[in-house]
N, C-alpha and C positions, 0 to 999 in steps of 0.2 A: 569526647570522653565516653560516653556512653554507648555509643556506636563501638567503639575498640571494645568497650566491656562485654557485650552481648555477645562479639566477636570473638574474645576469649572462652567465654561459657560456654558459648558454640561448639570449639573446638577442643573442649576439656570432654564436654558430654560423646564426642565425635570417638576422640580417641581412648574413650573408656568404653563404648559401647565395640569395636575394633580390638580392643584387648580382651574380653571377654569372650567375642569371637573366635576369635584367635587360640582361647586357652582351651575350648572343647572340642576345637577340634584336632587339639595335641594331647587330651588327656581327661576323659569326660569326670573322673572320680575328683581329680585333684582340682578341676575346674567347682568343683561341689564347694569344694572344701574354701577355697576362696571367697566364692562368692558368700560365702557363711561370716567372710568380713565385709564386706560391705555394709550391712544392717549399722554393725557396731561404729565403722565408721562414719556413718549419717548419724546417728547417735549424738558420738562424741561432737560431730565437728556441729550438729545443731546446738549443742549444749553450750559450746564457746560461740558460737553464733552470736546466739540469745544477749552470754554474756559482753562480749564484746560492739557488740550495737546498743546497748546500753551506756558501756562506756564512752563508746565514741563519742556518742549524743550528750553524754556528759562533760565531756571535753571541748567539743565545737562549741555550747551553749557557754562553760567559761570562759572559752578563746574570747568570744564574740563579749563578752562581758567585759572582761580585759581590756579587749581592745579599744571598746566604747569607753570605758573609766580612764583611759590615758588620753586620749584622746579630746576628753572633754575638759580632764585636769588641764592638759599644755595650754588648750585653749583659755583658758580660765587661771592661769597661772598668776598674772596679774596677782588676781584676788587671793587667792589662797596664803601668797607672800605676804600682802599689806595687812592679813587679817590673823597671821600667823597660825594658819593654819596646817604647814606642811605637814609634824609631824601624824597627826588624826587623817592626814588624807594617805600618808605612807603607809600608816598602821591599815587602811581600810584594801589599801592595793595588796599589803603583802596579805591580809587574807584571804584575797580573791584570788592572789600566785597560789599559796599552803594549798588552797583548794585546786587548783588549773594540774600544780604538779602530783597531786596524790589522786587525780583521775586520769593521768600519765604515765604513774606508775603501777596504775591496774589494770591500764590497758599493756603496759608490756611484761608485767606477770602473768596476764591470759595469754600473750604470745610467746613465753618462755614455759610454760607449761604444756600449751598447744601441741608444738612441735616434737618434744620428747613423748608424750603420751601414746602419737602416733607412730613415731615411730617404734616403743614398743609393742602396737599393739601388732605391727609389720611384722618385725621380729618374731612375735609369738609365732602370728600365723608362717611363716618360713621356718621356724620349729616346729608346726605340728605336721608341717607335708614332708619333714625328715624324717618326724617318728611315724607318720602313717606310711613311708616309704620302708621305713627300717621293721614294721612290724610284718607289710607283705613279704618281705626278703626273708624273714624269718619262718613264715607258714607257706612259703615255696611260692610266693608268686613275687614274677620281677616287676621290676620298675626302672625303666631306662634313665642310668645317670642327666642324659639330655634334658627327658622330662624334668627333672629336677632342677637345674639348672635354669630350662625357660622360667618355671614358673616363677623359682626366684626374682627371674628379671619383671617378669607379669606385673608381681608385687608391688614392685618398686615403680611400674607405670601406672597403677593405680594410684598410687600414692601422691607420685611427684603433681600432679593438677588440685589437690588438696595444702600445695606448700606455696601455692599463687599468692593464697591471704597474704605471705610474708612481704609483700610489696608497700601494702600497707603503713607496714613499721618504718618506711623509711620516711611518710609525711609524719608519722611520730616525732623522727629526728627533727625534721624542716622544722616541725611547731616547738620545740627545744630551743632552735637556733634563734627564732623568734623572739620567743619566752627571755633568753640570754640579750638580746637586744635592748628590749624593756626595758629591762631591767638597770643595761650599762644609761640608759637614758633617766632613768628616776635617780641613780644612785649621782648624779651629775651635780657638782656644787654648784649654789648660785653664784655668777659670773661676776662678784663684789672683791673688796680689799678685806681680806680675813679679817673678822670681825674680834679686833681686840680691846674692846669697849668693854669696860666694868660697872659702868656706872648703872644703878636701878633706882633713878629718883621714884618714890611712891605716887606721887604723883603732880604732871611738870603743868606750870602755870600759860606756859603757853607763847611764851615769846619766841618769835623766828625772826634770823635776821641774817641778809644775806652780805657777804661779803668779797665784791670781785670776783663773783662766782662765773667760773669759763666751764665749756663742757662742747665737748662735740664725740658723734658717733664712730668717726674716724679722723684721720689724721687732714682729710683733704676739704671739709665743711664744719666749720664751726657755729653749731646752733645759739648757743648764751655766749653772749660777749660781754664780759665785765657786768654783770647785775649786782646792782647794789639796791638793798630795801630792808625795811623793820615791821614788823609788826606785833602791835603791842598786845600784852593779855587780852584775852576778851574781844576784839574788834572781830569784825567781818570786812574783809579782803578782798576785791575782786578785780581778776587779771583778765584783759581783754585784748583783740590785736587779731589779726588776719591770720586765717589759714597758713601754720609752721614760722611764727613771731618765736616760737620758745613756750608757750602757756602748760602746754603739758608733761613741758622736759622739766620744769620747775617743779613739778607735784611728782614727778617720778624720782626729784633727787632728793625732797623731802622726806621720803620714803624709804626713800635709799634702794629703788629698786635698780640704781644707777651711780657708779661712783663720778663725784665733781671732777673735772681735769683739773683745776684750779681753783684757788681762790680758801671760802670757808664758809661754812653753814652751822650756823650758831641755834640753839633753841635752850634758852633761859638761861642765855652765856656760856653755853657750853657747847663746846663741837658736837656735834652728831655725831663723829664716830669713835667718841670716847664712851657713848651710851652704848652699851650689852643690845645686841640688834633686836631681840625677841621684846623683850622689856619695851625697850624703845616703839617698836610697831602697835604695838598691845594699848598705845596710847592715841594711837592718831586711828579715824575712821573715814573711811574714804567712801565715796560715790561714783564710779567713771560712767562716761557718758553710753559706752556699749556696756549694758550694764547685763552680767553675765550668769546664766541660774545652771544649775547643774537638774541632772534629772533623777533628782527626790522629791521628795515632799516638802512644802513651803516651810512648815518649818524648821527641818533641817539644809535648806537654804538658806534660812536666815541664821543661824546655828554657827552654820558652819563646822557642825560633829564639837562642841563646845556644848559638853554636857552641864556645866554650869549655868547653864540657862534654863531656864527653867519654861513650862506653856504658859502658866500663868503669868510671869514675866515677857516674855512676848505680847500675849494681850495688852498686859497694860498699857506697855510702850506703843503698841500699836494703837491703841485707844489716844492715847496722850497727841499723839502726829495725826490721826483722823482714820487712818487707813485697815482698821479692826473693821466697817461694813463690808468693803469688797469682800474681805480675807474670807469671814464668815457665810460670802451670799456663794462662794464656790462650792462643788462637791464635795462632802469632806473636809472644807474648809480648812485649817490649817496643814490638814495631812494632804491634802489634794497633789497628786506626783504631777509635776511641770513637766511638760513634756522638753525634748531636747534643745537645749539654751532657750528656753521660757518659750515656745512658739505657740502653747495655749492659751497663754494670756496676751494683751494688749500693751503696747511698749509704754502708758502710761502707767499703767499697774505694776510692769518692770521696774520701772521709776522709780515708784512708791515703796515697791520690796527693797530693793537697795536701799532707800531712804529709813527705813526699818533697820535695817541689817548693820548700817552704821552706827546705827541711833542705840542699838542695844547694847553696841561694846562702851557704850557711854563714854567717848574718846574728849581729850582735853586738846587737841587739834582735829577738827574735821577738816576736809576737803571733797567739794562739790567739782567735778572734773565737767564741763561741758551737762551737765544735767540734765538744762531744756533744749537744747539745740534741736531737739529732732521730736519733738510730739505735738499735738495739735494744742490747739490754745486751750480746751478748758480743761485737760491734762494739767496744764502748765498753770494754772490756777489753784488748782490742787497741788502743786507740786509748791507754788511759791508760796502758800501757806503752810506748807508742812517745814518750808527751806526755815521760816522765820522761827517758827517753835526749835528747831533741831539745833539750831546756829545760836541763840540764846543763851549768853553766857558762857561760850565759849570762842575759840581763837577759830575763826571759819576762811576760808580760803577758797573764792568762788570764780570756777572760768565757766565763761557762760558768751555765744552771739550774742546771743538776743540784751540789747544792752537795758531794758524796760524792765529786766527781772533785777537788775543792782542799782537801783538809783539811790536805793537806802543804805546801800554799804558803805563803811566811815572811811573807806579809803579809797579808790580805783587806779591799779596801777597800769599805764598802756604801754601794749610791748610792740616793736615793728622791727624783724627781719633780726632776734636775738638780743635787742638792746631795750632799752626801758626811755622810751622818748615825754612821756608825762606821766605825774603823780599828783593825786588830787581827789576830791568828793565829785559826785556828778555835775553840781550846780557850777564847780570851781573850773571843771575841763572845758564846759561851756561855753563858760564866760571868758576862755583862753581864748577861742578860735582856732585848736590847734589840729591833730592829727586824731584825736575822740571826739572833737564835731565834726569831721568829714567821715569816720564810721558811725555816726549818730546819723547825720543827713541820708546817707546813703541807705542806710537799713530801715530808712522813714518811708523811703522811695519804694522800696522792695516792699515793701509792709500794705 
């Protein structure tokens, strides 16, 4: 690319230094009088230069901004749904588009002004080698129609290597069609049964209850086969079972970030999808095990652009669950900018933030998605002491390997290959010998 460009320059300055030539030694006065545009044209074209390198850089730097905010949004979409956050993250896109397009359209105001300017200023000059022609004709000296004629064309070859810039404007277009992309991609409903649920209980006690609930991603694999299970106000829940049992399609339909194929999903006797979907989310706080940070500031990661939140309310909560020392030992501490999907901090501090972040919408169903599965143990000390304050009096719903973090949970339900093969406390699956003491023995082994 660079190479062709030099190569263009090259051949721009070649054939302008050739046309100049050319013009004195067809006409030394009239070549004066041209070259007297020149000046004005490096002028001019420095002056949109300027401007238009400004622009660009203004442009590329929102492209690039754009692109990163969408990017990190799909990735992160999960979250943004369960925590009902889309509209604050639309509003946040379309002002970084309002911005992308109005440095768009001032770079093609520089280029629609560009071009006419120039070419009057051609113009002029090919009027005044008429009237300095037409004035010699008048005080008796000639001037060969010829001459006149080349120079016209002269003009015009000085010019045409000044209308190169116009190539320019057609990545303008490209980044338009882009822009248009985006856009059909944000404007994309979620891929749910139209949400025609009225209901806004104030606030729900917390019962879930599953009913013959079937669900597969396609027609050809069916992951939940007939679940049936209850769980009562208050309890902590915990779903266990080998890599693709179903543990996670269960916490995605809770959510509803997935419609049931089948069956019915009850919470405080009422279908789920009789609930108003926004309302309904606004109540459950979620945890997933890839626990996902955008790249702000911690506390509008935990936020989630939910200006009702307040810093001092942060703190506190963050105080309450233990985890106000790290926040405060970081640079800047609450404002500290995570770098892209948390890669500054350590996946237990991840954790931790998540475990905040749920904790502040003060939801009447949490759900802990695989949590500890993947950090080191004293992580995960920290982490089960935070699980117990957070889950406290509320309907908690916890998948998790490591079966050492739920022995205290009033229920464990275990799932193998979609189905629900035991239900029980830990001391009860046990003392079964069933299919939760062979992932019990097993993970003792590993341990």
């Amino acid at each position: 690319v660079y190479t062709d460009g030099f190569l263009m320059v090259f051949g721009d300055v070649l054939r302008v230094m050739m046309v100049i030539g050319t013009m004195f030694m067809v006409n030394k006065e009239l070549s004066y009088i041209v070259l007297l545009m020149l000046p004005l044209m490096y002028l001019i074209t420095r002056f949109f230069q300027k401007k238009l390198k400004v622009s660009f850089s203004t442009e590329r730097n929102l492209t690039s901004v754009q692109n990163s905010f969408v990017q990190e949004r799909l990735a992160g979409m999960s979250i943004i749904q369960v925590f009902n956050r889309q509209k604050a993250e639309f509003d946040k896109f379309d002002k970084i588009n309002i911005e992308l397009k109005n440095a768009l359209l001032k770079t093609v105001f520089y280029f629609s002004l560009f071009f006419p300017v120039v070419d009057l200023l051609a113009s002029l000059f090919i009027g005044t080698i008429l009237v300095y022609a037409g004035y010699n004709v008048i005080n008796g000296k000639e001037v060969g129609a010829g001459d006149i004629i080349a120079f016209i064309q002269f003009i015009s070859l000085l010019v045409r290597p000044l209308r190169q810039i116009a190539d320019r404007f057609n990545n303008i277009q490209r980044g338009l069609v882009g822009a248009e992309r985006v856009l059909k991609i944000m404007n994309e409903e979620e891929n749910l049964t139209p949400n025609k649920g009225t209901i806004k209980k104030e606030s729900l006690e917390g019962k879930i209850e599953f009913r013959n609930v079937k669900f597969a991603y396609d027609e050809k694999q069916q992951v939940l086969k007939g679940i049936n299970f209850t769980v009562n106000p208050g309890e902590t829940v915990a779903i266990v079972g080998a890599t693709g049992a179903g543990k996670s399609t269960i916490i995605s339909l809770i959510t509803r970030l997935y419609d049931i194929t089948d069956g019915q999903i009850l919470v405080d006797d009422t279908d789920i999808y009789d609930y108003e979907l926004y309302h309904y989310r606004s109540q459950i706080g979620v945890v997933l095990q890839d626990v996902f940070l955008f790249q702000e500031s911690i506390a509008e990661n935990l936020t989630l652009g939910n200006k009702n939140i307040t810093l001092d309310e942060i703190k506190k909560a963050a105080e309450e669950i233990e985890v106000n020392d790290f926040i405060e030992k970081l640079p800047n501490g609450y404002h500290f900018i995570v770098s892209e999907r948390g890669s500054s901090i350590s996946l237990g501090q991840r954790q931790l933030l998540s475990f905040l972040r749920a904790y502040l919408v003060n939801p009447k169903i949490l759900i802990l998605d695989e949590a500890t599965s993947s950090i080191d143990h004293e992580s995960e000390k920290l982490i089960q002491k935070a699980t117990e304050k957070i889950t406290k009096n509320r309907t908690s719903i916890i998948i998790a390997h490591r079966l050492s973090t739920i022995e205290k949970a009033d229920k464990i339900i275990v799932m193998h290959q979609g189905k629900i093969v035991e239900i029980g406390t830990h001391q009860e699956l046990l003392s079964k010998g069933g299919y939760y003491t062979t992932l019990n023995k097993n993970q003792t082994k590993e341990n």
